[in-house]
C-alpha positions in Angstrom: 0.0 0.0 0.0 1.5 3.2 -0.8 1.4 5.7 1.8 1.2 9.6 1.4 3.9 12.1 2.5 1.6 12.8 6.1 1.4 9.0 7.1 5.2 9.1 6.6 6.0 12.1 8.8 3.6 10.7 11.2 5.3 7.6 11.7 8.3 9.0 12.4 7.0 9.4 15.6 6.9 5.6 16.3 9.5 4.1 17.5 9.8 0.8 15.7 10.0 -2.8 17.3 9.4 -0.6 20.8 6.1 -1.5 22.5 4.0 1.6 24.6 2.7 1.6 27.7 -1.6 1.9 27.0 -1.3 5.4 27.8 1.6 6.2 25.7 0.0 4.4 23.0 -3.1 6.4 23.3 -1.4 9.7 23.7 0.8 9.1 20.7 -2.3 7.8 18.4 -4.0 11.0 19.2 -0.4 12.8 18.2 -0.4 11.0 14.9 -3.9 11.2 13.8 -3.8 13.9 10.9 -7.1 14.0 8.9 -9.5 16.3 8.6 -12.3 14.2 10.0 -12.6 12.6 13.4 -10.9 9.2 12.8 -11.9 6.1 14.7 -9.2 4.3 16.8 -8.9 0.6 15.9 -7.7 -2.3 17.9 -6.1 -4.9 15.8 -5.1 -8.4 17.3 -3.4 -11.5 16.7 -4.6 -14.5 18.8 -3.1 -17.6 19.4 -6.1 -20.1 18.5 -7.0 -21.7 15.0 -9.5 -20.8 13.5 -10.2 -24.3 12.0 -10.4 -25.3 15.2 -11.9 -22.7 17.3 -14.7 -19.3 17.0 -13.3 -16.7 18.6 -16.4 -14.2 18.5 -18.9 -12.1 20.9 -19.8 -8.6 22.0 -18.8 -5.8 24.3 -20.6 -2.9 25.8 -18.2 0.1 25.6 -18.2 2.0 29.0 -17.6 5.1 26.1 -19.6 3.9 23.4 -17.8 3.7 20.0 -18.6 7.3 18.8 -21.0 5.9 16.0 -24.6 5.5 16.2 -25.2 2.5 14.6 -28.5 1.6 12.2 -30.1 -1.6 13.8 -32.7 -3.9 12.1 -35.3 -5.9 13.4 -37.1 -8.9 12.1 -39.4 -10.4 14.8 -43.0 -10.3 14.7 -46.0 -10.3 17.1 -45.7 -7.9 20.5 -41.8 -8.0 19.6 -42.5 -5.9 16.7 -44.0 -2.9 19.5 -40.8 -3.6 21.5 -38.4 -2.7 18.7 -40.1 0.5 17.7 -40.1 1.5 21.7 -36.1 1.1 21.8 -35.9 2.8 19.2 -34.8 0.0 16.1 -33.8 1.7 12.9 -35.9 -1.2 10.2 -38.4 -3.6 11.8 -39.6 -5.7 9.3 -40.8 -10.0 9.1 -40.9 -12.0 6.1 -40.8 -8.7 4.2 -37.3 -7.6 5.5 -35.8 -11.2 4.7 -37.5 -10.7 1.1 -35.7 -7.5 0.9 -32.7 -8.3 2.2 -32.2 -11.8 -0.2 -32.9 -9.0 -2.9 -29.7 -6.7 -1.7 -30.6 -4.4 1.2 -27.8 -4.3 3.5 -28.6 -0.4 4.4 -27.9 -1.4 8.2 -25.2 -2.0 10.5 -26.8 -5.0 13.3 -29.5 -7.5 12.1 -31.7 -8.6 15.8 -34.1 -11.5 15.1 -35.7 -13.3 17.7 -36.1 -16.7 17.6 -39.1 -17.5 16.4 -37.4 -15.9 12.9 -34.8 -17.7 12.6 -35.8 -20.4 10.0 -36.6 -17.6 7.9 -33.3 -15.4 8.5 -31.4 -18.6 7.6 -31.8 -18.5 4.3 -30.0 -15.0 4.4 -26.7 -17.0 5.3 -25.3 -16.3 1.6 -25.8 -13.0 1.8 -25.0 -11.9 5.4 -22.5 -14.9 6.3 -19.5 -13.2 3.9 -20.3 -9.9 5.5 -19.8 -10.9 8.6 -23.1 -10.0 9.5 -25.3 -13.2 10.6 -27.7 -13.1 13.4 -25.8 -15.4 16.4 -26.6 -16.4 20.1 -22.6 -15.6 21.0 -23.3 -12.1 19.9 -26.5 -11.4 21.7 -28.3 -11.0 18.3 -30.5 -13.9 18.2 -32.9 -13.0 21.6 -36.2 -12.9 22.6 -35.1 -9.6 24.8 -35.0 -7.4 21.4 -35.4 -4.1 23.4 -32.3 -4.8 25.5 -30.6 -5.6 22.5 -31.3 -2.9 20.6 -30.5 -0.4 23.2 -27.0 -1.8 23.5 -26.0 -1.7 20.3 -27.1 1.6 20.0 -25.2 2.4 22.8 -22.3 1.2 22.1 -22.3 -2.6 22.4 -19.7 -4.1 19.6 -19.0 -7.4 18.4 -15.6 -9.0 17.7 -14.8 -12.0 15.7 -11.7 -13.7 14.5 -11.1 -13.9 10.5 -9.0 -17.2 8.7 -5.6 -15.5 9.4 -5.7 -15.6 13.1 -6.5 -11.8 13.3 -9.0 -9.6 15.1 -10.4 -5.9 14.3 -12.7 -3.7 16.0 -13.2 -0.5 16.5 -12.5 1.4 20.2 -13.5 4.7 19.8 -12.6 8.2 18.1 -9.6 10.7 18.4 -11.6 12.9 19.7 -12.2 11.0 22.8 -10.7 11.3 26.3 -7.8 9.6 26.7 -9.7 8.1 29.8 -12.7 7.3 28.3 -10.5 5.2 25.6 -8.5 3.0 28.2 -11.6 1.9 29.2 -13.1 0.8 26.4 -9.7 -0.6 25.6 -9.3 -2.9 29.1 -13.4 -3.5 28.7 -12.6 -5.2 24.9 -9.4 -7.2 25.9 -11.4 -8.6 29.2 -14.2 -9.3 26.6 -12.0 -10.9 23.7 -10.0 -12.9 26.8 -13.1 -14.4 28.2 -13.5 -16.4 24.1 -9.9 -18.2 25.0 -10.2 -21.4 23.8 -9.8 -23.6 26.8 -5.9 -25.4 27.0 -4.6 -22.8 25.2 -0.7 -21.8 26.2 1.3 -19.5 26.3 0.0 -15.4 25.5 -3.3 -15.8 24.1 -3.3 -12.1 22.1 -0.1 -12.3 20.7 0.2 -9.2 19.0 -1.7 -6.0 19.8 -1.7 -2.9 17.7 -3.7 0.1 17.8 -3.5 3.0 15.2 -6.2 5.8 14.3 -8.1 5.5 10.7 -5.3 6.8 8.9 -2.3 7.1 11.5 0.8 4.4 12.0 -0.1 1.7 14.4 1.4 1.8 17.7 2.1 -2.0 19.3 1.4 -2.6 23.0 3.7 -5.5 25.1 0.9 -8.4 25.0 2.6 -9.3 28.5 1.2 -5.7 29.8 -1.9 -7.0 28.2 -2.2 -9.9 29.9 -1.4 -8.7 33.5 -4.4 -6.1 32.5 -6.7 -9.5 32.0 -5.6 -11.2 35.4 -6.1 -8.6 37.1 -9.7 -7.5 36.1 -10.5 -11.4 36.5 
């Protein structure tokens, strides 16, 4: 990928092969971030599981929120249908949303279903499967309490999963945020993504972690500092 003349100044300012402290990380992110919008801060892992052999996926509630306001969609029917509207669901729709969505709507960021639904939404596996965006149990997405879990991912609950290569991606927040308000959402993911270790698994179980704004250099943090983090909130 070939960076512009910004990216390169700015990652002069990281020191390569050193790993930050999480507050030096943060404070240095916010440093680096140069564009003209507010960029999202992203936390990027590699985990020591195989993913032929193990799911590595759920949800966390960010004490912060993520600094987006995500579009939720409903398909439930029945008294559910009130429920959605109440907390405030983006698209409610039944049969008619699967319809739709088989046809190419993807204008949404969560898909709820309760489920009843489900033998219905899982014939939207081809189309929402490669997006990453399936209706699961793990990720609180498949419930008969749809207006709890559309208030939390509205307010900031976000899921996590592993991809083929080992590797995790989620977002933490914006620049813009407190620095405070960031190492919590940061110790609430790792505490989150730690509580998926696959049982018997040795040694570090996130074996790389990296954060970096949208557009700045990523910044690595020691996974033994990480770790001491996950004992500790245990």
């Amino acid at each position: 990928m070939v960076r512009g003349k910004k990216y390169s100044e700015k990652k002069k300012m990281v020191e390569a092969g050193k790993f930050y402290s999480l507050s030096e990380a943060i404070k240095l992110i916010k440093q680096a971030a140069f564009a003209k919008f507010d960029e999202s801060i992203d936390l990027a892992m590699k985990l020591n599981a195989d993913p032929k052999k193990h799911s590595v996926r759920g949800t966390v509630v960010l004490p912060a929120g993520s600094g987006k306001t995500k579009k939720v969609a409903v398909i439930t029917k029945g008294a559910k249908v009130a429920e959605a509207e109440t907390a405030g669901a983006d698209i409610i729709g039944s049969d008619d949303l699967v319809e739709k969505i088989q046809k190419g709507f993807l204008d949404f960021d969560v898909l709820i279903v309760s489920p009843d639904m489900m033998a219905v939404v899982g014939k939207l596996g081809k189309v929402l499967g490669p997006k990453g965006m399936m209706p699961n149990p793990k990720t609180g997405t498949v419930t008969m309490e749809i207006g709890k879990a559309v208030k939390e991912f509205k307010g900031g609950k976000t899921e996590f999963k592993m991809d083929k290569t080992s590797a995790l991606h989620m977002i933490l927040g914006k620049v813009s945020f407190e620095a405070a308000d960031l190492e919590k959402n940061f110790l609430a993911s790792i505490a989150a993504i730690n509580h998926t270790k696959p049982s018997g698994t040795k040694g570090y179980f996130m074996k790389s972690v990296t954060l970096s704004s949208t557009m700045g250099p990523g910044v690595k943090i020691d996974p033994k500092f990480v770790a001491e983090k996950v004992e500790k909130a245990v």
